[in-house]
C-alpha positions as CSV (number, residue, x, y, z in Angstrom):
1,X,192.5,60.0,164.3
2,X,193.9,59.3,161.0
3,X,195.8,56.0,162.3
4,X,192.9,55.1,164.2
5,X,190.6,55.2,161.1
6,X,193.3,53.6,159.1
7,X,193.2,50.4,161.2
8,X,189.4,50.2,162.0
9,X,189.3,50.4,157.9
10,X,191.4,47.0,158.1
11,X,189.3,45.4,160.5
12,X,186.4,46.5,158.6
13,X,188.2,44.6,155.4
14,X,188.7,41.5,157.4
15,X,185.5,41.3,159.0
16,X,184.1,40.3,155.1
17,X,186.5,37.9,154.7
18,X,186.5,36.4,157.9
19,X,184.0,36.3,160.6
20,X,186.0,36.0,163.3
21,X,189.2,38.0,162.5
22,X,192.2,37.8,164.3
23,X,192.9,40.6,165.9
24,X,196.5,40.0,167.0
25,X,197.6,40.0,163.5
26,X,196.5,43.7,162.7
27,X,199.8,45.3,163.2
28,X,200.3,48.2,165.4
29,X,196.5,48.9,166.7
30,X,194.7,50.3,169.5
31,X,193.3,46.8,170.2
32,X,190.9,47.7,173.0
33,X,189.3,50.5,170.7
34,X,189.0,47.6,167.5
35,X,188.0,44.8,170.4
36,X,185.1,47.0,171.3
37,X,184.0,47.3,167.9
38,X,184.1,44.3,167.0
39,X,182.0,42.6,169.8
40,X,179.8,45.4,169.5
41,X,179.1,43.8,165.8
42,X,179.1,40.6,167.0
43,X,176.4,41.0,170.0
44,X,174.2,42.0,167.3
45,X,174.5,39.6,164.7
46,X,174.5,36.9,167.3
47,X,170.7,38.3,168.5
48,X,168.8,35.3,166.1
49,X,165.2,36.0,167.3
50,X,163.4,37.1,164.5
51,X,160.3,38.5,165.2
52,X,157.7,38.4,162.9
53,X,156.4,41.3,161.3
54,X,152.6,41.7,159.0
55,X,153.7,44.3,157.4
56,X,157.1,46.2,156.7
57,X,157.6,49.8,157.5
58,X,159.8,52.5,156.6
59,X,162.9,53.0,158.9
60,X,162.7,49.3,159.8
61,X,166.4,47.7,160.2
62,X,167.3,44.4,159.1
63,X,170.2,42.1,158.8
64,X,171.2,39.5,156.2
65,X,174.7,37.5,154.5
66,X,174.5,37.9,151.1
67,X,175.6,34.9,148.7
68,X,178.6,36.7,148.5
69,X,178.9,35.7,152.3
70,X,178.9,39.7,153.2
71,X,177.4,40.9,156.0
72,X,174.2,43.5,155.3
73,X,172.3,45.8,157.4
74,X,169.8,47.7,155.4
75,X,166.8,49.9,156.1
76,X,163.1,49.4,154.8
77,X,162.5,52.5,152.6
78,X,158.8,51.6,150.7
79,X,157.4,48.9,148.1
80,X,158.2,49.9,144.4
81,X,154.4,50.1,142.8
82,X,153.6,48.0,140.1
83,X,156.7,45.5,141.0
84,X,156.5,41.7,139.5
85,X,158.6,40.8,142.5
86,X,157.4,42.5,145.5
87,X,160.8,44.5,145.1
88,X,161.6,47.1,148.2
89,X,163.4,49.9,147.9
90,X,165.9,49.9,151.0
91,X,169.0,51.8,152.0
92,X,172.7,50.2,153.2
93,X,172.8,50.6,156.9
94,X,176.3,50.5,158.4
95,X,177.9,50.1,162.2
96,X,180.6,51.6,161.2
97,X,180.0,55.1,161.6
98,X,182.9,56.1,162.4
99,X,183.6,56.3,158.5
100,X,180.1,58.7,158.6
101,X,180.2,61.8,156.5
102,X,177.9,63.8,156.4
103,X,175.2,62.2,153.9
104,X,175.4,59.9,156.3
105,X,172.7,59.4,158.6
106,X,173.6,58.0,162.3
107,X,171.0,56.7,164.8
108,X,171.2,54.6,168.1
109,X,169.7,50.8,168.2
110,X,169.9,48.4,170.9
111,X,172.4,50.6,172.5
112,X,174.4,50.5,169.1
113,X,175.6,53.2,167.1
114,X,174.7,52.8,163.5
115,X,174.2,54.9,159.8
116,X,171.9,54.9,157.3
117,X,174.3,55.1,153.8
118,X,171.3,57.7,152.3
119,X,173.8,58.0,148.9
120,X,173.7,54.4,148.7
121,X,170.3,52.6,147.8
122,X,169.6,49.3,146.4
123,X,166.6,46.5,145.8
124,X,165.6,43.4,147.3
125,X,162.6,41.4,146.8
126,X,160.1,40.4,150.1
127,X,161.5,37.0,149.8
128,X,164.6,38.0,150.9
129,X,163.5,40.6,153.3
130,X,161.6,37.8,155.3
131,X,164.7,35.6,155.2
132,X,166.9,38.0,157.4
133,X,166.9,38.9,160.9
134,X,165.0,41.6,162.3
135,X,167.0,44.2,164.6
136,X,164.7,46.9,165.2
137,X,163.4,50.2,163.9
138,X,164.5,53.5,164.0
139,X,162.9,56.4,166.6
140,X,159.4,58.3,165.6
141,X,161.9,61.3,166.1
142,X,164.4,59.6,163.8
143,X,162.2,58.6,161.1
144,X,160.3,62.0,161.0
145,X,163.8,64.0,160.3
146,X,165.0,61.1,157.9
147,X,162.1,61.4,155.7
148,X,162.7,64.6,155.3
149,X,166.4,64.2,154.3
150,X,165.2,61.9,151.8
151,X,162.1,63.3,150.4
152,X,162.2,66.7,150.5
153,X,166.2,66.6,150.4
154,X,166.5,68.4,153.7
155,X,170.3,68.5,155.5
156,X,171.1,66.1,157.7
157,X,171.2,67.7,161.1
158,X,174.7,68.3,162.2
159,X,174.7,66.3,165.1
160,X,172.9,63.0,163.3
161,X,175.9,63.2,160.5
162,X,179.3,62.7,160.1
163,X,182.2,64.3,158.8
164,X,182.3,66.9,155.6
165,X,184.2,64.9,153.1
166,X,185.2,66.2,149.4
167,X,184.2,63.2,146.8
168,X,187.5,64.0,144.9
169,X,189.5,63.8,148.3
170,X,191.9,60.6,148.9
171,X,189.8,59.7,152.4
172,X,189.6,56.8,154.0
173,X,185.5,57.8,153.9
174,X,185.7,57.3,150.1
175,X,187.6,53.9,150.2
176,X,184.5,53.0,152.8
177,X,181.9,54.2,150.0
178,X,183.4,52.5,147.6
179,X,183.1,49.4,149.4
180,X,179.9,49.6,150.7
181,X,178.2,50.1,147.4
182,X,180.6,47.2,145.7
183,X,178.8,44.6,148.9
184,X,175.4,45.5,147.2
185,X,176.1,45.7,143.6
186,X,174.0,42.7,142.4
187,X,171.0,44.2,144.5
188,X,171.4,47.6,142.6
189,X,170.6,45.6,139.2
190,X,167.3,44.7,140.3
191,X,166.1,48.0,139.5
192,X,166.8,47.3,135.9
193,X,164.4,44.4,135.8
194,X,162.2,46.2,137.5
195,X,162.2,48.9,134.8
196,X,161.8,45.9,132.2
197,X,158.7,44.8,134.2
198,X,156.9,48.6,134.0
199,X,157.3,48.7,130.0
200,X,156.0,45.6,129.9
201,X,153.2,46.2,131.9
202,X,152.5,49.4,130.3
203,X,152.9,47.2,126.2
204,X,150.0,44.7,128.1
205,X,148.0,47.7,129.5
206,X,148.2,49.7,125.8
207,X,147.3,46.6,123.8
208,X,144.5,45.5,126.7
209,X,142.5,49.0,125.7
210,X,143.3,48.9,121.9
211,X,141.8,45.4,121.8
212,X,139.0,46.3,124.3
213,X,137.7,49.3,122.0
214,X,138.8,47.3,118.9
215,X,135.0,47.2,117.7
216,X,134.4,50.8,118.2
217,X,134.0,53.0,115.6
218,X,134.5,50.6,113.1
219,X,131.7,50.7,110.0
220,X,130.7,47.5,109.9
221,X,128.0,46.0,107.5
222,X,126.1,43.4,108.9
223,X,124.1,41.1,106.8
224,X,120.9,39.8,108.2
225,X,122.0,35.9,109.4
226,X,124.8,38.4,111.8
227,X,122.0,39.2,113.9
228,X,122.1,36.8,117.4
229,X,119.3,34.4,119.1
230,X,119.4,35.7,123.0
231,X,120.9,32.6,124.0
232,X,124.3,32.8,122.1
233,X,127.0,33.6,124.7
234,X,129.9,30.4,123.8
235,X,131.2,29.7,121.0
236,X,135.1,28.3,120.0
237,X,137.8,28.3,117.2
238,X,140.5,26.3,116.0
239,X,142.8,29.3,118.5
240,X,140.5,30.8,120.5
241,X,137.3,30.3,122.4
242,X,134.7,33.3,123.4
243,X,132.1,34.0,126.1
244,X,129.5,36.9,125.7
245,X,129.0,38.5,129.3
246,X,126.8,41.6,129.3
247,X,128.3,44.2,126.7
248,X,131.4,42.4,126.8
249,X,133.2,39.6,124.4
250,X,136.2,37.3,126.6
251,X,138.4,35.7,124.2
252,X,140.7,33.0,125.4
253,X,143.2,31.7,123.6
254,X,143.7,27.9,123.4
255,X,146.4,27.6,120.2
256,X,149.6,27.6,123.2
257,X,151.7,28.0,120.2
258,X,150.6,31.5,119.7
259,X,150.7,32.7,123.5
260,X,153.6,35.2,124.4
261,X,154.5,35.1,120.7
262,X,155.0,38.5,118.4
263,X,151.5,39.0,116.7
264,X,148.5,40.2,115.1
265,X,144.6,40.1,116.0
266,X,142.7,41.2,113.1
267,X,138.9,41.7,114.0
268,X,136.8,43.2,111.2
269,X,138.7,46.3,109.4
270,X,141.4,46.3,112.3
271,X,144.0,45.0,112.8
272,X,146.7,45.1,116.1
273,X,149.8,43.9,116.5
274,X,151.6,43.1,119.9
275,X,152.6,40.2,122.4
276,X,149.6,37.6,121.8
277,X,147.7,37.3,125.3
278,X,146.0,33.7,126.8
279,X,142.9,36.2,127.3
280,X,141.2,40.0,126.4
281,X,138.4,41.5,126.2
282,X,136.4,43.1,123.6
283,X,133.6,45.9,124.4
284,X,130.3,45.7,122.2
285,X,129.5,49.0,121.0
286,X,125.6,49.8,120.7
287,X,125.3,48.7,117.2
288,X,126.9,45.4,118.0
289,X,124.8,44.7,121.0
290,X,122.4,41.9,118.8
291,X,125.1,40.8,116.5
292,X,125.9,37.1,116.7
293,X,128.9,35.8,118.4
294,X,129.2,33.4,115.8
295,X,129.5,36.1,113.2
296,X,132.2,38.0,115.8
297,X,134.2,34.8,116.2
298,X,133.8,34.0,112.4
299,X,135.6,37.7,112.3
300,X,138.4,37.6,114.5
301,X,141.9,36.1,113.4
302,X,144.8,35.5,115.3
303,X,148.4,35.0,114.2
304,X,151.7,34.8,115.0
């Protein structure tokens, strides 16, 4: 068994170099065992048909080469919320189970035996989901038990996984592991990004509401001219231009040298500090219900 995994391990070397390996020159084989796998791999690569999908679903298997010009199978796991990107979540999917341990989970597809690497998940954005081929989806029977190994962190049933295999050991298994998570590396650093994208969302979100409630509470003495004709709802700036709709004030900002710039909007007694937006909003609290725009804009500073 030990040989045998030995040389499939070669084969499964060569078949990232080359995609048609030579078979002849892996010395001292079980050919017809290696053969097998190989065309195995190969009459599912070779099945092009994609078929076109709305929307993408968990235990969903798909196949792509990477830039790399590595072959990847991988399985849909679910959309990360709040994503720029349209970033999925997805887990390396492998034909080569006979390198399965036993977080390893292995499922039947087309005929084919395959695994789903669960220790081994990475990102990719729709874009490149829709670029690669569709082979299939995994079992209602299959995904039921999987989600459970993966959200509740349920055992994979013995028969569904492979080998038991200590992390420390010098196996074959680890060598494979290795390997597999080394093919998908640059996909794993999306989740970075992604990271980068929620605290920006979250600095946007923060400085959204402090400017949106920037006028409340603020004691504010309003001289008689501040009070507003019904039809004042436009007025503009040398940076800015605002709208009155309802109990709200929209601010746009037209000075491009101060969007996406390091800032401060000083309205009244207050004054914020943040990323400078093209556009807020600022709520009218009761007492400012009358006032003029005019005397608003008049009020409001931006800077960078």
């Amino acid at each position: 068994m030990m040989k045998y995994l030995e040389d499939l391990y070669k084969l499964y070397k060569e078949q990232k170099e080359n995609p048609l390996p030579e078979i002849e020159t892996l010395p001292e084989i079980d050919k017809e065992k290696i053969k097998e796998k190989f065309n195995e791999f190969q009459k599912t690569i070779k099945k092009e048909e994609k078929i076109e999908k709305p929307d993408l679903e968990f235990g969903e298997i798909y196949y792509f080469v990477s830039d790399r010009n590595i072959p990847i199978f991988f399985m849909i796991n679910g959309e990360l919320e709040d994503s720029k990107k349209n970033l999925y979540s997805v887990y390396k999917v492998s034909d080569f189970v006979d390198f399965a341990t036993q977080d390893d989970f292995i499922f039947d597809l087309n005929d084919l035996p395959y695994m789903v690497e669960t220790w081994n998940e990475f990102y990719i954005p729709l874009e490149q989901i829709q670029k690669a081929v569709y082979i299939g989806k995994l079992s209602d029977e299959d995904i039921e038990t999987l989600l459970k190994v993966l959200d509740e962190g349920v055992e994979i049933p013995q028969e569904k996984r492979g080998l038991t295999i200590f992390e420390e050991g010098e196996y074959i298994q680890n060598k494979f592991k290795e390997d597999e998570v080394e093919d998908v590396k640059e996909f794993k650093s999306n989740i970075f990004q992604y990271f980068d994208d929620l605290e920006e969302t979250a600095q946007i979100q923060f400085l959204d509401k402090m400017l949106y409630n920037s006028l409340e509470g603020q004691n504010i003495e309003l001289p008689e001219i501040a009070y507003a004709a019904e039809e004042e709802h436009y007025t503009e700036r040398e940076d800015f231009e605002m709208i009155k709709e309802g109990n709200e004030l929209i601010v746009k900002v037209t000075n491009k040298e101060l969007i996406g710039k390091k800032g401060k909007i000083q309205i009244f007694g207050k004054t914020i500090e943040g990323t400078i937006p093209e556009m807020f909003k600022i709520k009218l609290p009761e007492n400012l219900k009358m006032v003029s725009i005019e005397y608003i804009a008049d009020n409001l500073k931006i800077e960078a």
